[in-house]
C-alpha positions in Angstrom: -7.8 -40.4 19.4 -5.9 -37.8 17.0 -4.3 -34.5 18.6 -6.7 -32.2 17.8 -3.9 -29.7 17.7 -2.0 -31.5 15.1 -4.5 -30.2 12.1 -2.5 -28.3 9.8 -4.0 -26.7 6.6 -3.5 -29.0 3.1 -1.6 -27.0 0.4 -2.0 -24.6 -1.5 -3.7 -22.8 1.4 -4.0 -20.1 -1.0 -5.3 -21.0 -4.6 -3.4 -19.0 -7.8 0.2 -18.7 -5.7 2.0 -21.5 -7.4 2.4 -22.8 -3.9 1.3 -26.4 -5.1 3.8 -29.3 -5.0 5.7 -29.9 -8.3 5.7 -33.0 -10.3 7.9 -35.8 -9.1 10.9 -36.3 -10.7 14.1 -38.9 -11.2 15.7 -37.9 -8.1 12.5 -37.8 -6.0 12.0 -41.5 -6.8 14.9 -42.4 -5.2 14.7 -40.3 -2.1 16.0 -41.2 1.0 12.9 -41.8 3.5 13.6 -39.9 6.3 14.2 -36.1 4.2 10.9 -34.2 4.1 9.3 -31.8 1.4 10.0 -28.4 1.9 7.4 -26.2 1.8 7.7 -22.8 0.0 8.2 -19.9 3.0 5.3 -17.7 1.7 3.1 -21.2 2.2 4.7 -22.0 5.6 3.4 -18.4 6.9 0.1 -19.1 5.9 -0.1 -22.6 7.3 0.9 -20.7 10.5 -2.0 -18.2 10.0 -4.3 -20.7 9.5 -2.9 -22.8 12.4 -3.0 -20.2 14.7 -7.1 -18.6 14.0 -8.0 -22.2 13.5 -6.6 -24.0 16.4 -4.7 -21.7 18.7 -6.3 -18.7 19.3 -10.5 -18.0 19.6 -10.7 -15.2 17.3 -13.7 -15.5 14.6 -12.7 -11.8 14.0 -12.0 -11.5 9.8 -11.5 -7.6 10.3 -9.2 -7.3 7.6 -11.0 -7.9 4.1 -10.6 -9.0 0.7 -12.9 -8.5 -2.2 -12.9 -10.2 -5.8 -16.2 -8.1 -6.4 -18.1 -5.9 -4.4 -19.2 -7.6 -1.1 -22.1 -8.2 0.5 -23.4 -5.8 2.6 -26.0 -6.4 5.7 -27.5 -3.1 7.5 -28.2 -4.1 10.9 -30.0 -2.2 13.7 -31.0 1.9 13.1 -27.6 2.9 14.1 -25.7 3.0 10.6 -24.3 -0.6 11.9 -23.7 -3.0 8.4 -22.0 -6.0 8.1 -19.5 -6.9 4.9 -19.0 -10.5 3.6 -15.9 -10.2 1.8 -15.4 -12.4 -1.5 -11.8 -13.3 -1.3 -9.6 -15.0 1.8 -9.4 -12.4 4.3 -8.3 -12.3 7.9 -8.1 -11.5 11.3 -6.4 -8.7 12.1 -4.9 -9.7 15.6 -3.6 -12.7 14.7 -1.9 -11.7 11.3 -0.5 -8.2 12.1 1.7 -10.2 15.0 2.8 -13.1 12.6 4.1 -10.6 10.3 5.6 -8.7 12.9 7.4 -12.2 13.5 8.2 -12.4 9.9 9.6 -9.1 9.0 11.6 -8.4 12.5 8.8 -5.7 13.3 7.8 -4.1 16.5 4.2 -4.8 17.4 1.5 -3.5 20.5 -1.0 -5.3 21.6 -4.0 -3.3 23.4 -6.6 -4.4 25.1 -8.5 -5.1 28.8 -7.2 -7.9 31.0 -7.6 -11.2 29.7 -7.8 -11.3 25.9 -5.1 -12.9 25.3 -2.2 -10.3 24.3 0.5 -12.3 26.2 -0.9 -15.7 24.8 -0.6 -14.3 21.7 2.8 -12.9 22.0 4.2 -16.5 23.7 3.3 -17.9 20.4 5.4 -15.9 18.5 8.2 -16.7 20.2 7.9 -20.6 19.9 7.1 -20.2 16.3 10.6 -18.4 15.8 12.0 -21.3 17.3 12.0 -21.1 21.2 10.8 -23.5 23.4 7.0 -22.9 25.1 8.1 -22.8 28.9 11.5 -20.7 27.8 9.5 -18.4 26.1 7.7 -17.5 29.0 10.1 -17.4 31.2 11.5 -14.6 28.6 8.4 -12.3 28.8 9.5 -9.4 31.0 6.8 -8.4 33.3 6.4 -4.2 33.7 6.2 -2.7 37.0 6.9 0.0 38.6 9.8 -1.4 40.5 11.4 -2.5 37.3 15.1 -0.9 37.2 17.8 -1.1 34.3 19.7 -3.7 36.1 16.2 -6.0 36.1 16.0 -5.4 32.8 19.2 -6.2 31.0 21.0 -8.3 34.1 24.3 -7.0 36.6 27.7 -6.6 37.1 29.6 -9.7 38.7 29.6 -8.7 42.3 33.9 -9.6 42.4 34.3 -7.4 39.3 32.4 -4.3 41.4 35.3 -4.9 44.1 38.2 -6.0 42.1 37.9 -4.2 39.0 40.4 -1.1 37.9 38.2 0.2 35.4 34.5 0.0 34.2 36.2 -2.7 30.9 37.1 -4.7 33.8 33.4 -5.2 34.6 31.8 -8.2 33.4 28.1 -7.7 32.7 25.9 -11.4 33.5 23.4 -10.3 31.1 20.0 -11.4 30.7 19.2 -14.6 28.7 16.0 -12.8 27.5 17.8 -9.9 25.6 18.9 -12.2 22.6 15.9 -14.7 21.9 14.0 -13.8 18.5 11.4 -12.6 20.4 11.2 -10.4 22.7 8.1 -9.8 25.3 7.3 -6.9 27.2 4.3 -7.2 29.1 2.4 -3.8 30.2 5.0 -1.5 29.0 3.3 1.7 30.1 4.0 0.4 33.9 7.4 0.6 33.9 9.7 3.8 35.0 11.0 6.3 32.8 14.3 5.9 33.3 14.2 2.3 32.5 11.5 2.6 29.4 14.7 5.0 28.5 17.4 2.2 28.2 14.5 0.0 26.5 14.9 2.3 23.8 18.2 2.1 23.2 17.4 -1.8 22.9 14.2 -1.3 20.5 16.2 1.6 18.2 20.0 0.5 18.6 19.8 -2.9 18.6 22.1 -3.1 21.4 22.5 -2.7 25.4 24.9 -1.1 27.5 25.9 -1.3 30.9 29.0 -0.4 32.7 30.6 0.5 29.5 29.9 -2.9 28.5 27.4 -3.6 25.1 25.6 -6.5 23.9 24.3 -7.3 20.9 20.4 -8.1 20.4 20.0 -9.9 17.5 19.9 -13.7 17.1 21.3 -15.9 14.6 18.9 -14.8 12.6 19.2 -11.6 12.7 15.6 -10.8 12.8 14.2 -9.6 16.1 10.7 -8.9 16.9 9.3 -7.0 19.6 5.7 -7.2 21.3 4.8 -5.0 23.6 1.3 -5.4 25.5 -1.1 -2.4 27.2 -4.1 -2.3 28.4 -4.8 0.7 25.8 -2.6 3.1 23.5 -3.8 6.4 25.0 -1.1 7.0 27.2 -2.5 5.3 30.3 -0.5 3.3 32.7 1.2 4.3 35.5 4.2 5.6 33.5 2.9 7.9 30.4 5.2 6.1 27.6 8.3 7.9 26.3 7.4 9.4 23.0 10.7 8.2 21.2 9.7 4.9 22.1 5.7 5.3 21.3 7.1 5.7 18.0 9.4 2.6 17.7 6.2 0.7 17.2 5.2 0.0 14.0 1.7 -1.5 14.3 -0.2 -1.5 16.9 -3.4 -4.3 16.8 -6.2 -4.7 19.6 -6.8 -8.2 21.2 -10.8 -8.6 20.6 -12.9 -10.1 23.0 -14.2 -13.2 24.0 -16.8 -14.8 21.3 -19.5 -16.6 23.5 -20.3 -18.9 20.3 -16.9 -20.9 21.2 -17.4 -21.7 24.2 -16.9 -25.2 24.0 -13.2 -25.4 22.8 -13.1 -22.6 26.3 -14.5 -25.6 28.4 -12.4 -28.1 26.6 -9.6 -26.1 27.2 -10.0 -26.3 30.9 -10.4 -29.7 31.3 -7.7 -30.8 29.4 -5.7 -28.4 31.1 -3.5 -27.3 27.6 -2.5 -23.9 26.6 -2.3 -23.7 22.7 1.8 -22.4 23.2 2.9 -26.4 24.1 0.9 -27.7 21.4 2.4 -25.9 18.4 3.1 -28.5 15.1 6.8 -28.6 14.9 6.4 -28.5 11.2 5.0 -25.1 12.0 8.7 -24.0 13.6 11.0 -21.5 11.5 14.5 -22.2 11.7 16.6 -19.6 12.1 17.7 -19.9 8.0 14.1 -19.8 7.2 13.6 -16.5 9.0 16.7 -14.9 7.7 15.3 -16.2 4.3 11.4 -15.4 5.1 12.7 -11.4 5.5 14.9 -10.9 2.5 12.3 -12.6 0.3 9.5 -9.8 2.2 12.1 -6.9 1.7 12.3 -8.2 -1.9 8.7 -7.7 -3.0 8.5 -4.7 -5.3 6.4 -1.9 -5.1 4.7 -0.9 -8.2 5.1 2.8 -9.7 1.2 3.4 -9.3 1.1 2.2 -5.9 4.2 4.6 -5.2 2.5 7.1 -6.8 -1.0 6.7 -4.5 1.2 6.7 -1.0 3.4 9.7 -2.0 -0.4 11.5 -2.6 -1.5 10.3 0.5 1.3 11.0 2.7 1.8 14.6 1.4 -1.5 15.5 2.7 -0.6 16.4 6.7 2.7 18.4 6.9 1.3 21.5 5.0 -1.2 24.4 7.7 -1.9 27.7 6.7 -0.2 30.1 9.1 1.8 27.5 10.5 4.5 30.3 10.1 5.2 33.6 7.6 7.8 31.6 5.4 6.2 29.1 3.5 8.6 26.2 4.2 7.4 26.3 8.3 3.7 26.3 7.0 3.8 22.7 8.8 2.3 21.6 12.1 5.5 21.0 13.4 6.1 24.5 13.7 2.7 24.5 15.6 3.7 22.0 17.6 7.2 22.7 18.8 6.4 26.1 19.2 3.4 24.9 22.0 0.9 26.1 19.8 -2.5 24.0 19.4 -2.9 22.9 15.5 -6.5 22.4 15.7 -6.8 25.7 16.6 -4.8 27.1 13.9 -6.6 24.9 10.8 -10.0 26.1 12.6 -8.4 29.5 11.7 -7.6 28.8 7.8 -10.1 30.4 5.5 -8.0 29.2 2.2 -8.9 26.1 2.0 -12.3 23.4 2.3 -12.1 21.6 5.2 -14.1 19.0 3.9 -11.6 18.1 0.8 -8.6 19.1 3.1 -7.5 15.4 4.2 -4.7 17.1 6.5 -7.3 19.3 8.4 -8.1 15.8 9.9 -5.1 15.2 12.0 -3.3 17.5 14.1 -0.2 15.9 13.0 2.1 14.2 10.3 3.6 11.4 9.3 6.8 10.2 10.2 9.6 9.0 7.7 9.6 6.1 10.0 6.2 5.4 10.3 6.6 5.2 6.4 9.0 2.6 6.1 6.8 0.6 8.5 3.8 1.0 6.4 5.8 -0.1 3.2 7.1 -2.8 5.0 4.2 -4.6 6.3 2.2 -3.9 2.8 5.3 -6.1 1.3 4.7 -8.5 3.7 0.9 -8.8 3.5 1.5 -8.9 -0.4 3.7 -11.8 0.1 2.0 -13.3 2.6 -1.3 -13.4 0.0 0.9 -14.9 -2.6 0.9 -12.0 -5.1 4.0 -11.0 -7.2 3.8 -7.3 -6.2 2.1 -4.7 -3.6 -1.7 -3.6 -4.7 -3.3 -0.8 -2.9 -5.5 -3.4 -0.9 -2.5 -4.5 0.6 -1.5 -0.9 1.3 -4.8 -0.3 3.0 -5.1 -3.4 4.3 -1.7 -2.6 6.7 -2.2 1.3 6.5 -4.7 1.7 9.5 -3.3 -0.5 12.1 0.3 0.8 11.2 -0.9 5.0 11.8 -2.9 4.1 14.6 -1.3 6.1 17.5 0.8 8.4 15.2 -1.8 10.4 12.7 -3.7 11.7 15.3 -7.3 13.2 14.7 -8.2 16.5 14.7 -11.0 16.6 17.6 -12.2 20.4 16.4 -12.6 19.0 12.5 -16.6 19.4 11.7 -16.4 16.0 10.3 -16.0 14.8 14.3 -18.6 16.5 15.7 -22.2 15.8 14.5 -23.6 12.8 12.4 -22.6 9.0 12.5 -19.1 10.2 11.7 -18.3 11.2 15.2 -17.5 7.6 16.1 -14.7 7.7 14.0 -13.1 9.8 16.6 -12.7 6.9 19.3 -13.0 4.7 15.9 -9.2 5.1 14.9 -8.9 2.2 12.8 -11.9 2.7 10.5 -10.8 6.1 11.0 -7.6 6.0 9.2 -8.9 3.0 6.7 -11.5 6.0 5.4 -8.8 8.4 4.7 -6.8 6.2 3.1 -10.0 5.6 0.9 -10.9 9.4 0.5 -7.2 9.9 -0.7 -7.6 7.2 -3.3 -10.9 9.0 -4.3 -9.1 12.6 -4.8 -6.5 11.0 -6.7 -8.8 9.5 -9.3 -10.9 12.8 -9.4 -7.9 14.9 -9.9 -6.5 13.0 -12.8 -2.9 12.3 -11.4 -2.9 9.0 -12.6 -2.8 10.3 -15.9 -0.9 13.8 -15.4 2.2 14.7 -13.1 4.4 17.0 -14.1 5.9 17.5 -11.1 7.1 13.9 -10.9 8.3 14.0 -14.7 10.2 16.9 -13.3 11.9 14.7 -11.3 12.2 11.9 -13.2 14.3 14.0 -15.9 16.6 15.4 -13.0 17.2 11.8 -11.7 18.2 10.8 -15.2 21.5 13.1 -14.2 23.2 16.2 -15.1 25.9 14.8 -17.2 25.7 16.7 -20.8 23.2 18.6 -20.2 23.5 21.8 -21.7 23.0 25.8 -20.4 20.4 26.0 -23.3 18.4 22.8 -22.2 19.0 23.7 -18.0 17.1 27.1 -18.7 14.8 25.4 -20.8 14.2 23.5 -17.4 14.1 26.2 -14.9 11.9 27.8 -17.4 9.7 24.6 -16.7 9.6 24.5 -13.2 9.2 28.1 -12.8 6.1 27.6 -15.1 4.2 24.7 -13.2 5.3 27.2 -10.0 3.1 29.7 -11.4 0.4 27.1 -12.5 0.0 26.1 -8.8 -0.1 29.8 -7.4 -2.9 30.6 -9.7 -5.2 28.5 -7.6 -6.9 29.8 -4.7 -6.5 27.2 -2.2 -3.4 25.6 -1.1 -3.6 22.0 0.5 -0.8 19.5 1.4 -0.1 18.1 -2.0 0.8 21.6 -3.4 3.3 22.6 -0.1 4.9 19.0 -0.9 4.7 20.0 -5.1 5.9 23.2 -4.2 9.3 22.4 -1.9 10.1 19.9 -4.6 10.2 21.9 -7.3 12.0 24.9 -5.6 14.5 22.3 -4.6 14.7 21.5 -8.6 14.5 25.0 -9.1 18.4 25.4 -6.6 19.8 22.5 -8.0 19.5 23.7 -11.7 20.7 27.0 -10.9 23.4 26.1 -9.5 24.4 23.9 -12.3 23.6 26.7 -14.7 26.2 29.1 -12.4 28.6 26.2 -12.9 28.2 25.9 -16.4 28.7 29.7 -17.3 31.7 30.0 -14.5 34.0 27.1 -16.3 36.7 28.0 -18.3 36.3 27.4 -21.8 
């Protein structure tokens, strides 16, 4: 009988990514027997996926969609409920968001009840990035409240505590755990402050410290991943969760329940007495090479001026309230926030703007430079992942919602939360965040900055450098910007894309004139 678990998807797994085997050639003919094809990386990862939602783990859950064409589109029930049939591969968002956690070196929470899986999940990673099943979870690091530094990261040599002259003298035994490609941390929110505080240094730094003494964290790789598993992302536990290290995360997926329909391969399961982490396909196994490799080559995928051009629109939207403060730079929710005032409250007092077109009325906060990078680098990797040369926007959205979720927070006072079917989007977050991104892309469209943005050629014509320019042509400029200054403060109503339009171009504005004052002040 055949090991069920040895079924691994045929190439191409993905039609149109030039993922097919070559034609043979001279030196194939004479190839030793025992060398093996090599399979492209990008294919490898999606063997994996398809390994993994196939064979390993019971999820029939194809949250995140692809379309050709418009889907297909069921209403079901008088609730609003529908149900999409997407036209092109799409996938499940709690299996993929972890593999390219694995992939990129990301940091990844899994939420959900008892029992779905999380840890399962997790485990898997860790023999896919080349650990053994039963070493992996010996690895995962179990939070409770009793949990100190010392069980964390490992302890002094008790003779070097006695003999030694100096805390260099110490040798640390550290804790085999800290340098595996993987790392687990099971219910993070139960675990004291103090330690969650060196965990950080860990998750930031890339390093631990004890007794003077620091390790390194990174394999041979040099790609770590982190999963960390709760029962929900709300702050509960019995530990709230440092914020600094809330915000290490950079995607945060829920494990989704048990499907009844599969209940066979559950009963098989049990009687056979296997758990999918000691039957993984060691084809299936990244080296450590591969993964160096599999990152730079994730890194490497470019990001397309339009695409740029969508996210900086999008991401300008949150910063920017109306009496945030008097001077217009600390118009932000930051200045709300650190100051212990209550946003909502002050957007619910803004009569110069819609609240229905202002995206940023939404949330009560911004978004991070991090949480940025983390959002670029998981569309990069879901782009390569699908096999296409460059980022789209559907890769952008695709990632978008499950790497804000926890940090664009929603504005619980907004009218668009309180009456109509919109109001489960406030416990919604995902769909949430995946409509704002889509409401962004609409306002762009409508507002004609695909065509028009002469802010950005601003910018563009300052990158291009100062050299040679001449005190004729840098007044001509500051003539320019103080123009497209006065085109925006003939509008009524400010939002976020004008407070981000407006602190660019009065940083253009400084730059200029202090050229100009150089210019005039050089001797001749």
């Amino acid at each position: 009988m055949p090991n069920r678990w040895n079924k691994i998807s045929e190439s191409p797994t993905r039609t149109g990514t030039g993922a097919s085997h070559p034609g043979l050639t001279a030196e194939d003919l004479f190839r030793q027997p025992d060398r093996v094809d090599q399979v492209a990386l990008d294919e490898k990862l999606r063997r994996i996926y398809f390994w993994l939602v196939n064979r390993a783990v019971i999820s029939p859950f194809y949250d995140i969609e692809f379309s050709l064409d418009a889907p297909v589109s069921f209403p079901l029930g008088d609730a609003g409920a529908e149900l999409h049939l997407p036209t092109d591969q799409s996938y499940s968002s709690n299996v993929l968001l972890p593999l390219l956690t694995t992939a990129v070196g990301g940091k990844c929470l899994l939420v959900g009840g008892p029992g779905r899986g999380k840890t399962t999940l997790a485990v898997l990673m860790g023999v896919i990035a080349g650990t053994g099943p039963a070493e992996v979870r010996r690895s995962v690091q179990q939070g409770q409240p009793q949990l100190t530094v010392g069980d964390l990261v490992g302890m002094p040599l008790p003779r070097d505590l006695v003999n030694a002259a100096s805390l260099p003298e110490i040798t640390i035994a550290w804790r085999g755990w800290l340098t595996k490609p993987v790392k687990i941390i099971d219910e993070y929110n139960r675990i004291p402050t103090k330690t969650q505080s060196a965990l950080l240094t860990m998750v930031a730094e890339g390093y631990v410290e004890s007794y003077d003494q620091m390790l390194r964290t990174a394999p041979e790789s040099g790609v770590e991943s982190w999963f960390f598993t709760a029962n929900d992302d709300s702050g509960g536990g019995t530990f709230p969760v440092i914020q600094a290290l809330k915000d290490r995360v950079d995607v945060t997926v829920a494990a989704q329940g048990f499907n009844s329909r599969f209940f066979d391969e559950l009963i098989t399961r049990v009687e056979a007495g296997e758990k999918p982490e000691d039957h993984v396909p060691a084809e299936l196994v990244f080296t450590p090479a591969e993964q160096a490799a599999l990152a730079a080559a994730i890194r490497a995928v470019p990001v397309p001026r339009d695409v740029r051009r969508q996210l900086e629109f999008f991401a300008s939207q949150f910063e920017f309230v109306q009496h945030g403060g008097r001077r217009f730079e600390y118009r932000t929710k930051d200045t709300v926030m650190t100051s212990g005032g209550q946003v909502g409250e002050v957007i619910d007092s803004n009569t110069g703007a819609d609240l229905q077109v202002d995206l940023g009325a939404q949330t009560v906060n911004s978004i991070s430079a991090r949480a940025l990078q983390s959002l670029i680098t998981y569309a990069k990797a879901m782009a390569y992942f699908r096999g296409v040369d460059v980022v789209g926007l559907d890769d952008v959205a695709a990632v978008l919602p499950f790497s804000l979720r926890g940090k664009l927070l929603p504005n619980e006072l907004h009218p668009r939360f309180e009456t109509g079917a919109d109001r489960e989007l406030a416990t919604d977050s995902i769909s949430w965040l995946g409509d704002l991104f889509e409401q962004s892309r609409r306002q762009f469209l409508s507002l004609g900055l695909a065509k028009s943005d002469p802010v950005g050629d601003l910018l563009a014509e300052f990158a291009a450098g100062l050299d040679g320019v001449s005190q004729v042509e840098s007044s001509r400029r500051l003539t320019a910007i103080e123009s497209q200054i006065q085109t925006i403060s003939k509008q009524k109503k400010l939002y976020g894309r004008h407070f981000d339009d407006l602190v660019a171009l009065k940083y253009l504005h400084q730059r200029y004139t202090n050229y100009l004052q150089w210019l005039e002040g050089r001797p001749r």
